[in-house]
C-alpha positions in Angstrom: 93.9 77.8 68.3 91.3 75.5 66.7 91.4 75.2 62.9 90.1 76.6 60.1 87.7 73.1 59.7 86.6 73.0 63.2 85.8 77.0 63.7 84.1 76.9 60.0 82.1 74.2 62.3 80.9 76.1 65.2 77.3 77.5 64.9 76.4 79.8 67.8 73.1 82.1 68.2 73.1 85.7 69.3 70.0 87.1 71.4 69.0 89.3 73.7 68.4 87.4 77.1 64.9 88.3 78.4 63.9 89.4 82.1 64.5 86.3 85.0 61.4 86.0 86.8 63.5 87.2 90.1 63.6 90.8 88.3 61.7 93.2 88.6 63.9 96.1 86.5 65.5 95.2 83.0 69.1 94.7 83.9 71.4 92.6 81.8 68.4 93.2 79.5 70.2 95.1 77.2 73.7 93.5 76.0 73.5 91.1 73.0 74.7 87.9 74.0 76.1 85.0 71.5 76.6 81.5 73.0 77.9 78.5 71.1 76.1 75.6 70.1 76.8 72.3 71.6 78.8 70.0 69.3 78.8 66.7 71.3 76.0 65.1 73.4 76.3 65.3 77.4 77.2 62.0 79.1 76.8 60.9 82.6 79.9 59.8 84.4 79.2 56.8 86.2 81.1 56.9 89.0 79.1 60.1 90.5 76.4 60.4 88.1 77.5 64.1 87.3 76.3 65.0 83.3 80.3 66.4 82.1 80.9 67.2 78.5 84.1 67.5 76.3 82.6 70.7 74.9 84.2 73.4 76.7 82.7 76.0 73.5 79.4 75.9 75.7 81.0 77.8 78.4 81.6 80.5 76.8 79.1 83.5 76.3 79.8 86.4 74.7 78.6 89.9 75.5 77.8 92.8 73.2 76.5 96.2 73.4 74.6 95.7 69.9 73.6 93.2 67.6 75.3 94.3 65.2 78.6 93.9 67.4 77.6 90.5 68.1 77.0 90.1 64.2 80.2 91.6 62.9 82.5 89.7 65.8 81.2 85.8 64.4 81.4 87.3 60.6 84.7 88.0 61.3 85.7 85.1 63.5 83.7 82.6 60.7 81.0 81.2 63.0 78.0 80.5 61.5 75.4 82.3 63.5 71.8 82.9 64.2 70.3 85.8 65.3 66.8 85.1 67.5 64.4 88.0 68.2 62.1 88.2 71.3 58.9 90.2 70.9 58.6 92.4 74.0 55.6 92.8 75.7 54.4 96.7 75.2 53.8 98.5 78.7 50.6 100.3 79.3 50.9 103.8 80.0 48.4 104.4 83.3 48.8 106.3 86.3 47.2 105.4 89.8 44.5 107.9 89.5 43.2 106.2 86.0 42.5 103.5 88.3 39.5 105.6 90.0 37.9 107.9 86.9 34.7 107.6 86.6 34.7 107.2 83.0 36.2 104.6 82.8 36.6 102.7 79.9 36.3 98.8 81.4 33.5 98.6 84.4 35.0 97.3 87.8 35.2 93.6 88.4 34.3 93.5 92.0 
């Protein structure tokens, strides 16, 4: 259990993870997410020249089903926190057959 100085420490941020580039639905889009800061710098071990860490805070993620979950959890645990927003690009609402009108609103391009 880590003590009142060092978890009065901790920073983390909470966000909502955005859409891998694999994806083409929005899943694992949804859940609130807070992930802890790093506290110490990475160092390469020089016998295999893997980057390693004394952190282990880092590891851990933290999934919620609102922000205000993910808010309420580090007020109560005493992490200093920071909430980042993501302004989601707005979908146009078209069908297929807009595609074809012939009013429509931009000429064709080819």
């Amino acid at each position: 259990m880590p003590s009142d100085t060092q978890s009065s420490a901790r920073t983390a941020k909470i966000y909502q993870p955005t859409k891998n580039a694999m994806q083409s639905g929005k899943a694992k889009t949804r859940k609130w997410l807070l992930e802890f800061d790093r506290v110490s710098a990475r160092t390469i071990d020089p016998i295999m020249g893997y980057t390693t860490s004394s952190d282990t805070q880092t590891q851990v993620v933290l999934s919620f089903d609102s922000k205000e979950d993910a808010v309420a959890y580090a007020e109560r645990e005493g992490i200093s926190y920071r909430v980042l927003t993501v302004n989601k690009p707005k979908r146009r609402q078209m069908s297929y057959t807009d595609n074809f009108k012939y009013d429509r609103p931009q000429p064709w391009t080819h």
